[in-house]
TORVOLO-333698 format. One line per 5 residues: number of its first residue (from 0); for each residue y, x, z of C-alpha. Coordinates in Angstrom, 1 decimal. Last residue first. Example, Ala and Ser with C-alpha at 12.3 -4.5 7.8 and 13.67 -1.06 7.14 Angstrom:
% residues 2
1	-1.1:13.7:7.1; -4.5:12.3:7.8;
% end
This chain:
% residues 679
678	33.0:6.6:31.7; 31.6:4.5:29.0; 28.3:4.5:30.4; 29.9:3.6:33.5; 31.6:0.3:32.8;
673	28.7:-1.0:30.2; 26.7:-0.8:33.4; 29.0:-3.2:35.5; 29.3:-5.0:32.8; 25.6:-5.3:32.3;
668	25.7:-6.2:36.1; 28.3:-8.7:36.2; 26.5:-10.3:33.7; 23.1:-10.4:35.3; 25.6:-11.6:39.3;
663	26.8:-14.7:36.8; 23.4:-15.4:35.4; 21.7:-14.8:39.1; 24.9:-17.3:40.1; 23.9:-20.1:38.1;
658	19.9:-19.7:38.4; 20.6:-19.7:42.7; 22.8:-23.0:42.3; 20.4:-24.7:40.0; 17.9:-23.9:42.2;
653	19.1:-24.7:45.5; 20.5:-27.9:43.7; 17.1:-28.8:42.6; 15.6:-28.4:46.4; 18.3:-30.5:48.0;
648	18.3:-28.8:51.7; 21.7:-27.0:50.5; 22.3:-23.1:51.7; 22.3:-22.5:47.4; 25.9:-25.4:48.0;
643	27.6:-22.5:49.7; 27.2:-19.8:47.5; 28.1:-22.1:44.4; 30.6:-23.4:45.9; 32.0:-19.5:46.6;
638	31.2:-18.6:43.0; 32.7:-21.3:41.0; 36.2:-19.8:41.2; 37.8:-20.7:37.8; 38.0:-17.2:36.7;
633	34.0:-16.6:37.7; 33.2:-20.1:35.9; 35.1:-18.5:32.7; 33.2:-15.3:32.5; 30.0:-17.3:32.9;
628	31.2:-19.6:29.9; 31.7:-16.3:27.8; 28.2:-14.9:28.8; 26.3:-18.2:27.6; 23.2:-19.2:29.7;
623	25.9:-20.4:32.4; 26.3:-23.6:30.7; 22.5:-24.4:31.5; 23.1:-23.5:35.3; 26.3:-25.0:34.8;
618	25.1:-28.4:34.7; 22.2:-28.0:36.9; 25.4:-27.3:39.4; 27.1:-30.0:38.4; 24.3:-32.1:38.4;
613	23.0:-31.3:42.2; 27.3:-31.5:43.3; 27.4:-35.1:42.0; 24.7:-35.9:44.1; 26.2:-34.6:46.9;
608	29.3:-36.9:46.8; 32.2:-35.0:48.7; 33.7:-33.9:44.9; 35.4:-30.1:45.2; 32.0:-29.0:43.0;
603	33.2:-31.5:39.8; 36.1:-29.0:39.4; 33.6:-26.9:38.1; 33.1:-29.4:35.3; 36.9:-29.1:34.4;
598	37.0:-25.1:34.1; 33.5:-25.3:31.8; 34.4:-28.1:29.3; 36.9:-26.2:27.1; 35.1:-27.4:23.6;
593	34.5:-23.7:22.8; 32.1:-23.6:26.4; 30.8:-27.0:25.3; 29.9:-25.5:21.4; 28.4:-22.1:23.2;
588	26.2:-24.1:25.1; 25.3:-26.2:22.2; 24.6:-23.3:19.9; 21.0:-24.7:19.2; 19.5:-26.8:21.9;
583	19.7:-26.1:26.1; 23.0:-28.1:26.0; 21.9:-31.4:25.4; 20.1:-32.0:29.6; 22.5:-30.3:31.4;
578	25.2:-32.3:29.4; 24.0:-35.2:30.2; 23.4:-34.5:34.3; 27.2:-33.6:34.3; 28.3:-36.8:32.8;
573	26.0:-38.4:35.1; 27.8:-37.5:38.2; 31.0:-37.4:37.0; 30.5:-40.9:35.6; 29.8:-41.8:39.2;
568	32.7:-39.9:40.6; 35.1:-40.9:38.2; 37.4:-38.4:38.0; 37.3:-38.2:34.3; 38.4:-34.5:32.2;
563	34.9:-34.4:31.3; 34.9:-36.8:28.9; 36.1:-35.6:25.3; 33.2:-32.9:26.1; 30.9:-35.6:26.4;
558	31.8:-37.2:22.4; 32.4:-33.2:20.9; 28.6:-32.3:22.0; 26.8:-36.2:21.2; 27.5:-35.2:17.5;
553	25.1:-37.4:16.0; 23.1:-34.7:14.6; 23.1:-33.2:18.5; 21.7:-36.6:19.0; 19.1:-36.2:16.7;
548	18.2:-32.8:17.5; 17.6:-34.1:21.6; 15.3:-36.8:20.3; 13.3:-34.0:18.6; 13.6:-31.7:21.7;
543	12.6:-34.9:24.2; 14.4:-34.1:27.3; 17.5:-35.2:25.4; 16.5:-39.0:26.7; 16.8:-38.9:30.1;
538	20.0:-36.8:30.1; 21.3:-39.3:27.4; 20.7:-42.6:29.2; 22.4:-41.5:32.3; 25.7:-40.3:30.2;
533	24.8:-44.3:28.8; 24.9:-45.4:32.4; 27.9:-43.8:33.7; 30.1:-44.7:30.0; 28.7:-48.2:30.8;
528	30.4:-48.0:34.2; 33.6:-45.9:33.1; 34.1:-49.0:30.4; 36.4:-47.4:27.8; 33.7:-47.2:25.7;
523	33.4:-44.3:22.7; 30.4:-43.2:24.5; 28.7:-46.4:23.4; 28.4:-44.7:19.9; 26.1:-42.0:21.1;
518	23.2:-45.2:21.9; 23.6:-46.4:18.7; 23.7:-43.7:17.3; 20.3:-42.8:19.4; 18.8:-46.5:18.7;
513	19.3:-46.5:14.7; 15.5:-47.5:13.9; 13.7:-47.6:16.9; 10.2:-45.4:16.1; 12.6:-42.4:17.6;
508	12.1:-43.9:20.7; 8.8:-44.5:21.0; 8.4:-40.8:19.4; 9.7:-39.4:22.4; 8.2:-42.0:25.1;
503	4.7:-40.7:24.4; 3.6:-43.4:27.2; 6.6:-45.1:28.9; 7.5:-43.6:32.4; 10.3:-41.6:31.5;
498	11.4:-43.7:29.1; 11.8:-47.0:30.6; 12.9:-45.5:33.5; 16.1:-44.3:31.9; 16.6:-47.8:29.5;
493	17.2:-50.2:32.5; 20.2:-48.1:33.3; 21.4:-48.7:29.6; 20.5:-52.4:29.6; 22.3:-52.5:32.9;
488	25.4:-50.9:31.5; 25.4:-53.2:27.9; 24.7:-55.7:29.7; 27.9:-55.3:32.2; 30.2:-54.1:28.8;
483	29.7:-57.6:27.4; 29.4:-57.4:23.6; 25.5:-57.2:23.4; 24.5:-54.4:21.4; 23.1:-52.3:23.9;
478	21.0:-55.2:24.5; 18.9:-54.5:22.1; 17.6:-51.4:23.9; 16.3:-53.9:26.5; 14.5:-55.7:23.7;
473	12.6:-52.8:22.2; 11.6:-51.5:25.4; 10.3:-54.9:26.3; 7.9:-54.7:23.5; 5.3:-57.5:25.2;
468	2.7:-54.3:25.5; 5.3:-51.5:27.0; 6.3:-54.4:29.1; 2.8:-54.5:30.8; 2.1:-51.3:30.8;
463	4.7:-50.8:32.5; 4.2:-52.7:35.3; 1.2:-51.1:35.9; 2.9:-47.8:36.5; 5.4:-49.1:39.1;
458	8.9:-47.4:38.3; 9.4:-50.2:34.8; 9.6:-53.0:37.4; 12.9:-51.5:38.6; 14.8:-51.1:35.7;
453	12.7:-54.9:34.9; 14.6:-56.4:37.7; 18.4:-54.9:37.0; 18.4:-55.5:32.9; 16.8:-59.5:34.1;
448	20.2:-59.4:36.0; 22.4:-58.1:33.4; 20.6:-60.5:30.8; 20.9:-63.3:33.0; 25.1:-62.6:33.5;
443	25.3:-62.7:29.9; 23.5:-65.4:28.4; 22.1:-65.3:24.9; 18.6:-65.3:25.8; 16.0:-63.5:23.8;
438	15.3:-61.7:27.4; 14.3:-63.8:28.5; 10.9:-63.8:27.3; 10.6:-60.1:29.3; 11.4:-61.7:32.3;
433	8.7:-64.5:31.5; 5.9:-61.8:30.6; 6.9:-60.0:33.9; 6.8:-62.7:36.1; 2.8:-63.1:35.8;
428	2.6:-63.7:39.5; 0.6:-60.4:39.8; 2.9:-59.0:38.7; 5.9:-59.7:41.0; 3.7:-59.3:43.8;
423	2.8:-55.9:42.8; 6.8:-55.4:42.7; 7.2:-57.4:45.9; 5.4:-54.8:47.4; 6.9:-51.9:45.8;
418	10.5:-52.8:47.0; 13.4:-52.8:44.6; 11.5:-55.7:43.4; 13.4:-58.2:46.2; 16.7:-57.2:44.8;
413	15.9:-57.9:41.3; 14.0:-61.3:42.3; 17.3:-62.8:43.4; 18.9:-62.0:40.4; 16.6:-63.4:38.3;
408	16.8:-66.5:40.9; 20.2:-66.6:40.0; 20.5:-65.9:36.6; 17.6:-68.7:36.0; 19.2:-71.4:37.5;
403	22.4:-70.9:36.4; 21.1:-70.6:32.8; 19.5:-74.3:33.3; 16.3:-74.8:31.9; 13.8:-73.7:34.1;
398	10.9:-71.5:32.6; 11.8:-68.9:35.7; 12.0:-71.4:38.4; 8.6:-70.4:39.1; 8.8:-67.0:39.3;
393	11.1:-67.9:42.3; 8.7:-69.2:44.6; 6.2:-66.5:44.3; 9.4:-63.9:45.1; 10.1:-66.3:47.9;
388	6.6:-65.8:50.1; 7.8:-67.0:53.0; 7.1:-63.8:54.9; 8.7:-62.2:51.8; 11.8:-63.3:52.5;
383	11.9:-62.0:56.2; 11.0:-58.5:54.9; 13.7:-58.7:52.0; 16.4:-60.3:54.8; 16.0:-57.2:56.8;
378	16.2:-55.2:53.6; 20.0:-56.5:52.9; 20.6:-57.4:49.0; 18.0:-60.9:49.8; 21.2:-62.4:50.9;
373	23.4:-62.5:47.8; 19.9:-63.8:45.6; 18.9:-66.3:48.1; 22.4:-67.8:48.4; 22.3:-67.9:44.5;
368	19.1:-69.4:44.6; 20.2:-72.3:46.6; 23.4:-72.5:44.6; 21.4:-73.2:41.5; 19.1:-75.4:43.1;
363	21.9:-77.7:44.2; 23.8:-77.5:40.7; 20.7:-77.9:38.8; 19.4:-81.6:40.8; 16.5:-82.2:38.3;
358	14.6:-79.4:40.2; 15.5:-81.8:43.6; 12.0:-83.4:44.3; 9.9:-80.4:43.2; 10.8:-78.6:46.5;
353	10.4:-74.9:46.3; 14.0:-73.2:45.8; 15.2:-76.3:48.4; 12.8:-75.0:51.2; 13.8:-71.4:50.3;
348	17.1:-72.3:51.4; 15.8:-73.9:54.4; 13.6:-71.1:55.4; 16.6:-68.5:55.4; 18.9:-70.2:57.4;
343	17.3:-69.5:60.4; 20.2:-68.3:62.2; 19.4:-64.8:62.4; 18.5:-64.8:58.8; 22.2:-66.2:57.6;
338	24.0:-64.3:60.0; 22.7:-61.2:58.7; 23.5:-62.1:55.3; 27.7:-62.5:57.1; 27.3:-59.1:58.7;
333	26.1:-57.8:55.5; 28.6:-59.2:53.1; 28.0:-60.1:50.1; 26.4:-63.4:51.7; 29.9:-65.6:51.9;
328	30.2:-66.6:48.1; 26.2:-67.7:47.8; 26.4:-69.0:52.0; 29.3:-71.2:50.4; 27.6:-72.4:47.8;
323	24.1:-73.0:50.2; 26.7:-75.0:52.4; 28.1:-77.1:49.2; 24.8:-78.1:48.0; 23.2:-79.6:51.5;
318	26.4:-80.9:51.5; 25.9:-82.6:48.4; 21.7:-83.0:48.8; 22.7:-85.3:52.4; 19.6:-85.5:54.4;
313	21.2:-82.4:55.9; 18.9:-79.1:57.2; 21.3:-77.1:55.3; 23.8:-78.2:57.4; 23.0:-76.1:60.6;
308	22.8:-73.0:58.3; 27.3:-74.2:57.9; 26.8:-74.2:61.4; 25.7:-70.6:61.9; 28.1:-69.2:59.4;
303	31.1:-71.1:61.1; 31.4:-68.2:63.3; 34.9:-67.5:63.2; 34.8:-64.2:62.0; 32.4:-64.9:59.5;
298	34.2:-68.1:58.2; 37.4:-65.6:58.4; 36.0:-62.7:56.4; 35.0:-64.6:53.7; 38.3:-66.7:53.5;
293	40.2:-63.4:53.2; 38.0:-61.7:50.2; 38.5:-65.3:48.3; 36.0:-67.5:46.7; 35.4:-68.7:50.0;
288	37.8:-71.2:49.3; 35.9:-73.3:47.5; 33.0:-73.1:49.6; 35.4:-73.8:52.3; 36.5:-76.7:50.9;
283	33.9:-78.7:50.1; 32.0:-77.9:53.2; 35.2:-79.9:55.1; 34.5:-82.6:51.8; 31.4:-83.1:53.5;
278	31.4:-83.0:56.7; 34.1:-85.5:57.5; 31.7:-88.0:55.6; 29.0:-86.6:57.4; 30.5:-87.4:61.1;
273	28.5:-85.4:63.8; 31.6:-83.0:63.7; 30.7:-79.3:63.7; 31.8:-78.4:61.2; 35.1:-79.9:61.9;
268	36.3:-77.4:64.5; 35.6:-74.2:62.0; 37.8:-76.7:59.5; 40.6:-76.6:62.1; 40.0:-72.8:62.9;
263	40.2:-72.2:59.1; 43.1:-74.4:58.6; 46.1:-72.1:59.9; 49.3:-73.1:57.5; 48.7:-69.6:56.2;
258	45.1:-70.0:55.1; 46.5:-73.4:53.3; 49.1:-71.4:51.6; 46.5:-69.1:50.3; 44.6:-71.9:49.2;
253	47.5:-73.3:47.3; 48.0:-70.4:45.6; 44.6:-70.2:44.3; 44.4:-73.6:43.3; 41.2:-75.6:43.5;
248	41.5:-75.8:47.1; 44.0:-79.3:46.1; 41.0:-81.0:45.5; 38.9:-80.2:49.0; 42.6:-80.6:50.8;
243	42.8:-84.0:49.6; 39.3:-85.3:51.0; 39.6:-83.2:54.0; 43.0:-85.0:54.9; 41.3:-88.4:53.7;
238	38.5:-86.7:56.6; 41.0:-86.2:59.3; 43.2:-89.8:59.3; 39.8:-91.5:59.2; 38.8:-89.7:62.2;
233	41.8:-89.8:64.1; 41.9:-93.7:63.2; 38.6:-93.7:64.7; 39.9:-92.3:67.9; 42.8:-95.0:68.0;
228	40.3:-97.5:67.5; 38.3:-96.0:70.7; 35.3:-94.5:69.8; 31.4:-94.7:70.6; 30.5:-96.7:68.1;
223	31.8:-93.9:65.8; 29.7:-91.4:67.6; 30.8:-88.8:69.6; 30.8:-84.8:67.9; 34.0:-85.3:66.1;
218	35.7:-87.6:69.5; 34.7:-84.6:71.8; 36.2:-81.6:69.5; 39.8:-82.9:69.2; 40.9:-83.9:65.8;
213	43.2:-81.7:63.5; 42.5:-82.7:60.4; 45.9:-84.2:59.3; 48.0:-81.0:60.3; 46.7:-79.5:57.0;
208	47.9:-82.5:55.2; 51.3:-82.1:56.3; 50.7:-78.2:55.5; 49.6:-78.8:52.0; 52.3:-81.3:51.2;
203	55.7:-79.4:50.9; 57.2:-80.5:47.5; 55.9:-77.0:45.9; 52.4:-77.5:46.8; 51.7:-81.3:46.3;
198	53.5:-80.7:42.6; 51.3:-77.5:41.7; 48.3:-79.9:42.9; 49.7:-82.5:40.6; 49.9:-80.3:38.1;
193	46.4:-79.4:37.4; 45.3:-82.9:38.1; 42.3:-83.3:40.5; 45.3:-83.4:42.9; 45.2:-87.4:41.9;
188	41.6:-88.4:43.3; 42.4:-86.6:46.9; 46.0:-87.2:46.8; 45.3:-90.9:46.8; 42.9:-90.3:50.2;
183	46.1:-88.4:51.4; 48.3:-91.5:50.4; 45.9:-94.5:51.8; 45.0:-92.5:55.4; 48.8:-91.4:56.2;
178	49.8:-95.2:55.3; 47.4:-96.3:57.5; 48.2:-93.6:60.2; 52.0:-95.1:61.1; 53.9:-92.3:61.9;
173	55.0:-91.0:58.3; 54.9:-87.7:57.2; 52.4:-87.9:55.2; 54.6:-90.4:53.6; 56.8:-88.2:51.9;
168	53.8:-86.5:50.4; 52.9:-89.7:48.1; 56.8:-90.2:47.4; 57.1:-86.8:45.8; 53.4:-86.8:44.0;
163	54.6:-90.5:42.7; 57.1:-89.0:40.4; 55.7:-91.5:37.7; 54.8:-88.8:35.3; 52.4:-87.7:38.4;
158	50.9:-91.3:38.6; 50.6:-91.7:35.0; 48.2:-88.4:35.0; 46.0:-90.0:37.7; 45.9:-93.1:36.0;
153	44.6:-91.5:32.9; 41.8:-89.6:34.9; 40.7:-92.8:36.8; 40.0:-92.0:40.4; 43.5:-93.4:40.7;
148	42.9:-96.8:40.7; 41.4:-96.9:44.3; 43.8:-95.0:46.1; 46.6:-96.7:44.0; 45.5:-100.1:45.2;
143	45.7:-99.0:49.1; 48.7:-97.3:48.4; 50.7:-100.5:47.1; 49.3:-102.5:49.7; 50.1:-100.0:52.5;
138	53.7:-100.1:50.6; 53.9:-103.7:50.3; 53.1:-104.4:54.1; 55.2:-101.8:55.5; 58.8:-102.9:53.9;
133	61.2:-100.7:53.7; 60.0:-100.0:49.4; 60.0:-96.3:48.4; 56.1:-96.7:47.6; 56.3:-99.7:45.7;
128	58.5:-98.3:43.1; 54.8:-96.1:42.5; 53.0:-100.0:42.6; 55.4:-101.4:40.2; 55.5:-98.1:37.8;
123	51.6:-98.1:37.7; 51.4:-102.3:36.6; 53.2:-101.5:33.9; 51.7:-104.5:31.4; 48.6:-102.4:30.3;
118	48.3:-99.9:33.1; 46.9:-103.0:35.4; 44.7:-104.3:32.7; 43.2:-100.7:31.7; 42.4:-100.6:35.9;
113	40.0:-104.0:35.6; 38.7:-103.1:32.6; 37.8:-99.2:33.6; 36.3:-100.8:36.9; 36.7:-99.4:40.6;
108	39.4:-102.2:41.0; 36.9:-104.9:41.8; 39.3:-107.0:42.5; 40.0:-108.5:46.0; 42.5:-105.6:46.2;
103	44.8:-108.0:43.2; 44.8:-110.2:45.6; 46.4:-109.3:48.2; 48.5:-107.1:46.1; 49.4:-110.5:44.9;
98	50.8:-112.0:48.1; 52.4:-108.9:48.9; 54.4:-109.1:46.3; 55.2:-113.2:46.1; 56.1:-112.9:50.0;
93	58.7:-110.1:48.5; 60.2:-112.2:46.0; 58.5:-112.9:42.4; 59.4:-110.5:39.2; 57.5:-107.9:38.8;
88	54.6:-107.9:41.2; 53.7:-112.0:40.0; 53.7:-109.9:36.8; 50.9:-107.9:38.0; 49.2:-111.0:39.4;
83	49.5:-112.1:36.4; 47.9:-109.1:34.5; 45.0:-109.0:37.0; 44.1:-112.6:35.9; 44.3:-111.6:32.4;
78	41.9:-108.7:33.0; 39.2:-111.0:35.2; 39.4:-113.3:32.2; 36.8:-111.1:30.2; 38.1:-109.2:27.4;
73	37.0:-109.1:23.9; 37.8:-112.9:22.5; 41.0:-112.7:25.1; 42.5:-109.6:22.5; 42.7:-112.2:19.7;
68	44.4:-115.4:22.1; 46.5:-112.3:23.3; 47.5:-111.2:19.9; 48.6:-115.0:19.2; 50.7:-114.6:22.2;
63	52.4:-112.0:21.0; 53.4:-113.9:18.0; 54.3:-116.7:19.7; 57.0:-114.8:21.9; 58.2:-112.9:18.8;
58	58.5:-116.4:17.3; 60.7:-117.1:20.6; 59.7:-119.8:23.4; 62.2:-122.1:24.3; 60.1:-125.1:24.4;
53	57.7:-123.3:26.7; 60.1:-123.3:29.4; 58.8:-126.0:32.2; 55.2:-124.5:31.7; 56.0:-121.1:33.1;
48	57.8:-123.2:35.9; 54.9:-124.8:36.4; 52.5:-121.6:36.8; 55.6:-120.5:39.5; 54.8:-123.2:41.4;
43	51.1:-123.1:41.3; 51.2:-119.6:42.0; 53.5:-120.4:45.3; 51.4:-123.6:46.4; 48.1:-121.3:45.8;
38	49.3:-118.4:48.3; 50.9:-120.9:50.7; 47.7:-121.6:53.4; 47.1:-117.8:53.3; 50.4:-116.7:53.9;
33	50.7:-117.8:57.1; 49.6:-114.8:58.4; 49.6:-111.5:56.8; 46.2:-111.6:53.4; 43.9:-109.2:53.5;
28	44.7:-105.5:53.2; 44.0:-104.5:56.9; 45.7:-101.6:58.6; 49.1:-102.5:59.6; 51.6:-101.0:61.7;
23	54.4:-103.3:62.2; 56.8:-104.1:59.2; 59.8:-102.1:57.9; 62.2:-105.1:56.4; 62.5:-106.7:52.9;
18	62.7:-104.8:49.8; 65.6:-102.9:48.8; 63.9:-100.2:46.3; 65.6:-96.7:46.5; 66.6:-94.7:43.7;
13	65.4:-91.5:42.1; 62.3:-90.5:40.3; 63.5:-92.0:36.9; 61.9:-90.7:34.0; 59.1:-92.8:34.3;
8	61.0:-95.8:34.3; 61.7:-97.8:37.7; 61.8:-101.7:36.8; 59.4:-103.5:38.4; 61.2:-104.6:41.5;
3	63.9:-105.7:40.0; 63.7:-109.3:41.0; 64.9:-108.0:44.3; 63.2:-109.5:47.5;
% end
C-alpha cells in the first residue's frame, strides 16, 4: 500500500488511490483473519521504530511536543490513541490501514473528543481518499467510521469540502450492499447540510437512493427472525435509503425529483412494513414532502392515509409525531379529512391532545392539534369530534406555553365554534376569558386564529357578554395595528359581529380613541383580503349616523371610490355593501356619482356570485337616490339585471332591485312629464 495514502487536499477531488485489491463482500468491521494475532507485533514495530529516531528530532519537533505534553493535561488518552491510529492511516501499508480502522470503530466515535481527535491530525481527508481506494475492506471501514462521525455538524461540512458527496453517490451504485448501507446511512447525517443535498442532487444520487427502498411486500411485513440474511440485507439497504432520502426531502427540488424517480408507491409499500425503524424515517419523509399540492394528492390517491392512522396507535412518540404532521399537511383536503374519520384516526389524535404524559413533548402535541385543527374544517368530522368531547380537551391546552401549541388548538377550536353547540360548550368551559388573554400575544398566526374563534363567539348572545366584559372589543380593534395583513383581516372580520351584537355599539365605538381613522387608513392596503374585510367593517359600522359622520370626516367617499375599478369578487362584494351603507349621509351620493363610481359598480351585476349581485344592487338602490347617477345606470344598461335579479328568491335583493328601478322608472316619469308640458 502507498505511503501516500493521506495526502488528498481539500481542493483536490481528483485522483485515484492505488491500494491493494477489490476484496469479497464484507459486512463486519472487526478485525479480517489473521490479522488479529499481528495487530500488536505491527504497532509494536512501528512504536520502535518511532523510538529508533528520536535523536534526530528537530526543535520544531520538541516544541510541538511540548504543546502536546500541555494539551495531554486536558484530554484524556482515548484522543491520543485515536491520533495514532490516524497516523497508522497515513503512513503504514494497507494491512496497517485496515488494521487501524479496526480499531479506531472500537471507539466510541459518537463523542465530540473522540471525533475533534480524528479532525485534528486529518483524519477526514484519509478516510474521504479512503473511499476511491480498490480495496473493499478499507473502504467499508472508511464508510463505516464516517457514518458515525458525520453526525457532527463540523464533520459534516469537512466531508463536503472534501468532495466526499461525489465519491459517497458513486458507491450507491455499487453491488456489494455494505457499502450501499455505510454511504446512504452517511448521506443521511451529511445531506443535513444545505449543500450537500444540492451536491447529492446534481451528481445523480436521489434516484440511486430512491431504488434503495424498493423491498418486496412479504419480507417488510415478516419478522426479522424470520429472514433470510439476504432479506435483512434488503431491509437494512431500504431504511439507510429512508434515512437519506428523509434529509435530502428538505429541498424542494429535490423532492420534486424524488416524485419523479417514482417513490410514492415505494414509500406507500413501506408503510406498511412491521419494521419501525423503516417506519420512521418512511413517515419522515412524507410529512416532509407533503408540503407540496402533488405529494397531497398522491398519499390520498394511493391510500397511505389509512396506514399512516394505523401509526398513530405507535408506542413510538416520533412516528407517532410524524404521522399526525403529515395528517396536519394532508387534512385540507376533504377527501383526505374524510379518510382520517373513516379510518378511526380521529380518537387517537385526540388521545395525544388529552394525555398529560406527552405535554412536555411540544412538537408532538403541536402536530396533534394541528391534524385536529385541518380535519375538524369538514362538519362530519365536527359531529364525530364532539362525541369525544375535543373542544373540552382543547381549552385546556390554552395556558400552554408553546405558540404552536396554542395556534393550533385555537385554530382547531375556530372551526368547531362555527357550530352553536360547541359555542355553548365553548363557554361554558370558560375558553372565552383565555381567548380573550391571548390576545396580548405577539404571535401572528394565534392572533388570526383567536380573530376567527371569537368572530364566531361574538354571534351567540351570551358570548358576548362575556367579551364585551373582558374588553375584547378593545383588543380585536388593536389588532388592526398589527403589521401582518392576515391579522389585520381577521381582526377586521372579527370586528362586524362585534358590533352588531354589542350593546350601544355606536358610542362603543366612538369611546375608542382613533379607531375609525384607523380603520379608513387600512383602505390604503394593497392586501385585496384586508381591503374585503375592512369594506366589511365599514358597512357594519356606518349604520351608526354619528359613526357614519366621522368617517365621512375621514374621507372614506374618495378612499372606496379609488376601489371600485377591482375585480375581486370578494372585495366586490363588500365594496359594494360599504358604499350602501356611507352613501345615505350628506351629499355622499352625489360625491360617488362625481367620483365616477356608478358605470363600474354596475359592472358588479355581470359577476356569477349572488352575493355580490344583493350588494350591488343595495348599492345602487342608495346611488340611485340621485337623478344624475340614475341617468348614468340607464346609459350603462342596469335595467335588464336589474329586471332579472327583482325574479330572485333573496328577499333583500328583491328589494333593492325593485327600489332601484322604481327610482329609475320616478325619473323617467318626471321627464316624461317635463316632456309634455313643454310641448
Amino acid at each position: 500500500m502507498s505511503s501516500t495514502t493521506g495526502g488528498r487536499r481539500p481542493g483536490n477531488r481528483g485522483g485515484k488511490s492505488t491500494r491493494g485489491q477489490r476484496g469479497a463482500n464484507a459486512r463486519k468491521t472487526s478485525l479480517p483473519g489473521g490479522l488479529s494475532s499481528t495487530r500488536d507485533k505491527l504497532f509494536a514495530k512501528q512504536e520502535s521504530e518511532e523510538s529508533e529516531s528520536t535523536d534526530a528530532v528537530s526543535s520544531s519537533d520538541e516544541e510541538e511536543r511540548w504543546k502536546e505534553s500541555n494539551l495531554s493535561q486536558d484530554v484524556p488518552s482515548e484522543y491520543w490513541h485515536i491520533q495514532k491510529l490516524v497516523k497508522y492511516m497515513k503512513a503504514g501499508n494497507q494491512t496497517a490501514t485496515i488494521v487501524a480502522l479496526c480499531c479506531l470503530k472500537d471507539h466510541d466515535l459518537t463523542t465530540q473528543m473522540n471525533q475533534r481527535a480524528i479532525q485534528d491530525c486529518g483524519g477526514l481527508e484519509v478516510l474521504v481518499n479512503l473511499l476511491e481506494s480498490n480495496d473493499l475492506k478499507c473502504r467499508l471501514g472508511a464508510l463505516t467510521v464516517l457514518s458515525e462521525i458525520s453526525s457532527n455538524l463540523d464533520i459534516r461540512r469537512s466531508i463536503v469540502d472534501l468532495g466526499g458527496i461525489p465519491l459517497l453517490v458513486q458507491i450507491l451504485s455499487e453491488p456489494g450492499r455494505d457499502l450501499k448501507v455505510m454511504a446512504a446511512e452517511t448521506l443521511a447525517h451529511v445531506a443535513k447540510v444545505r449543500l450537500a443535498r444540492k451536491l447529492v442532487r446534481k451528481c445523480g444520487g436521489v434516484p440511486r437512493l430512491v431504488d434503495l427502498l424498493d423491498v418486496g411486500i412479504n419480507v417488510l411485513r415478516s419478522q426479522r427472525d424470520q429472514l433470510t440474511e439476504d432479506e435483512r440485507e434488503m431491509l437494512d439497504t431500504a431504511r439507510a435509503g429512508a434515512r437519506a432520502l428523509w434529509s435530502l426531502s428538505e429541498s424542494r427540488h429535490n423532492k420534486e425529483l424524488m416524485c419523479k424517480g417514482g417513490i410514492v408507491p415505494l414509500m406507500g409499500r413501506l408503510l406498511k412494513s412491521v419494521h419501525t425503524d423503516i417506519v420512521v424515517p418512511t413517515m419522515g419523509t412524507i410529512q416532509q414532502c407533503a408540503s407540496q399540492a402533488s405529494y397531497q394528492l398522491a398519499i390520498t390517491t394511493e391510500g397511505m392515509i389509512v396506514d399512516i392512522v394505523s401509526h398513530l396507535n405507535s408506542d413510538n412518540l416520533d412516528l407517532k409525531r410524524q404521522c399526525s404532521s403529515a395528517i396536519f399537511k394532508c387534512a385540507s383536503d376533504k377527501t383526505a379529512s374524510d379518510m382520517v374519520r373513516e379510518s378511526g384516526g380521529l380518537e387517537p389524535l385526540v388521545a395525544i391532545a388529552k394525555d398529560k404524559s406527552v405535554r412536555d413533548n411540544k412538537s408532538l402535541l403541536a402536530a396533534a392539534t394541528g391534524a385536529l385543527w385541518k380535519c375538524a374544517a369538514s362538519e362530519a368530522n365536527v359531529k364525530k369530534l364532539d362525541q369525544l368531547k375535543t373542544v373540552q380537551v382543547l381549552v385546556q391546552l390554552l395556558n400552554d406555553e408553546s405558540e404552536d401549541v396554542l395556534t393550533n388548538a385555537v385554530g382547531a377550536i375556530s372551526e368547531c365554534v362555527k357550530f352553536q353547540n360547541n359555542r355553548d360548550v365553548l363557554r361554558t368551559c370558560g375558553g372565552i376569558p383565555l381567548l380573550v388573554n391571548l390576545l396580548n400575544m405577539t404571535h401572528a398566526p394565534l392572533l388570526e386564529n383567536i380573530a376567527k374563534t371569537l368572530k364566531e363567539c361574538a354571534l351567540d348572545p351570551e358570548s358576548m357578554i362575556i367579551m364585551e366584559e373582558l374588553d375584547a372589543i378593545r383588543l380585536i380593534w388593536s389588532l388592526l395595528k398589527n403589521s401582518n395583513p392576515k391579522v389585520q383581516a381577521h381582526a377586521a372580520w372579527a370586528l362586524c359581529p362585534c358590533i352588531e351584537n354589542a350593546k350601544d355599539s355606536g358610542e362603543l365605538v366612538r369611546s375608542f380613541v382613533g379607531a375609525l381613522e384607523l380603520v379608513v387608513g387600512l383602505l390604503n392596503s394593497r392586501d385585496n383580503f384586508v381591503l374585503s374585510a375592512v369594506c366589511a367593517a365599514i358597512a357594519t359600522i356606518a349604520k351608526d349616523r354619528e359613526n357614519l359622520s366621522v368617517l365621512s370626516d375621514h374621507k372614506v367617499i374618495p378612499m372606496l371610490a379609488h376601489l371600485v375599478y377591482t375585480t375581486d369578487d370578494l372585495l366586490r362584494e363588500n365594496l359594494a355593501a360599504a358604499i350602501a351603507s356611507c352613501a345615505p349621509y350628506s351629499f355622499n351620493t352625489q360625491e360617488l356619482g362625481r367620483l365616477r363610481t356608478v358605470t363600474p359598480i354596475v359592472g358588479y351585476m355581470v359577476s356569477n356570485n349572488p352575493r355580490v349581485h344583493r350588494t350591488t344592487a343595495m348599492a345602487l338602490q342608495k346611488l340611485s337616490e340621485d337623478p344624475q347617477n340614475c341617468i348614468t345606470m340607464h346609459q350603462s344598461g342596469v335595467v335588464p339585471f336589474l329586471l332579472e335579479t327583482v325574479g330572485s328568491k333573496d328577499r333583500e335583493l328583491q328589494e333593492a332591485s325593485a327600489g332601484c328601478l322604481q327610482n329609475i322608472r320616478k325619473l323617467a316619469l318626471r321627464a316624461e312629464e317635463m316632456e309634455f308640458r313643454g310641448e
